[in-house]
Residue, then its C-alpha position, 0 to 999 in steps of 0.5 A: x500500500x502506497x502512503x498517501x500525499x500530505x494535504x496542503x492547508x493555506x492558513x492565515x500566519x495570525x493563527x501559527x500560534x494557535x493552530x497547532x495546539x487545535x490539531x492536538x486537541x482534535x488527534x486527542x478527540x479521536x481516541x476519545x471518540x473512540x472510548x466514548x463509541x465503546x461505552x455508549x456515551x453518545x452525548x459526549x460524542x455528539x458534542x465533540x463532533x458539534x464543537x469540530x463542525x463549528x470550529x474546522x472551517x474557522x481554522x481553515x480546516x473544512x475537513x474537520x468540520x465535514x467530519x464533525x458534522x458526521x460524527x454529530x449524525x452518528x451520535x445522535x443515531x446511537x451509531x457507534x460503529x460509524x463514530x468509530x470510522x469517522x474517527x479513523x477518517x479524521x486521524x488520518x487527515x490529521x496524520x496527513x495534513x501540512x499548514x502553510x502560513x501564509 
């Protein structure tokens, strides 16, 4: 399997102080969904994913927000394999993104 390219992201450099910081948060809210999918707390997932679909696009990440929105869905339905996915699906944009300041 061929590893897939970088995803390029053009960011405001009035935002390099706090950019960082918010994609940490979001690698650490896909464990979290993780956990929260095994236990059923679908609540707490549902608001994770509320906060991402507000905030992605803010930051300039689209993504984020497409895959919060979905997370949101998915809590609400009780569907704790699809929050499971989705997650998986936003570890590896993380894992694959690359911000340029300017």
């Amino acid at each position: 399997m061929s590893e897939q390219p970088p995803i390029l992201i053009r960011i405001d450099p009035d935002l390099k102080a706090i950019v960082p910081k918010y994609l940490a948060n979001r690698a650490r809210d896909c464990a979290a969904l993780r956990e929260q999918a095994a236990t059923g707390a679908f609540g707490d997932a549902k608001r994770l994913g509320h906060n991402m679909k507000g905030t992605g696009g803010g930051y300039g990440f689209e993504e984020v927000s497409r895959l919060g929105d979905l997370i949101e869905l998915a809590s609400v339905a009780g569907d704790a394999p699809r929050i499971v996915s989705l997650s998986d699906e936003l570890a590896d944009y993380l894992s694959r993104v690359a911000v340029i300041y300017e």
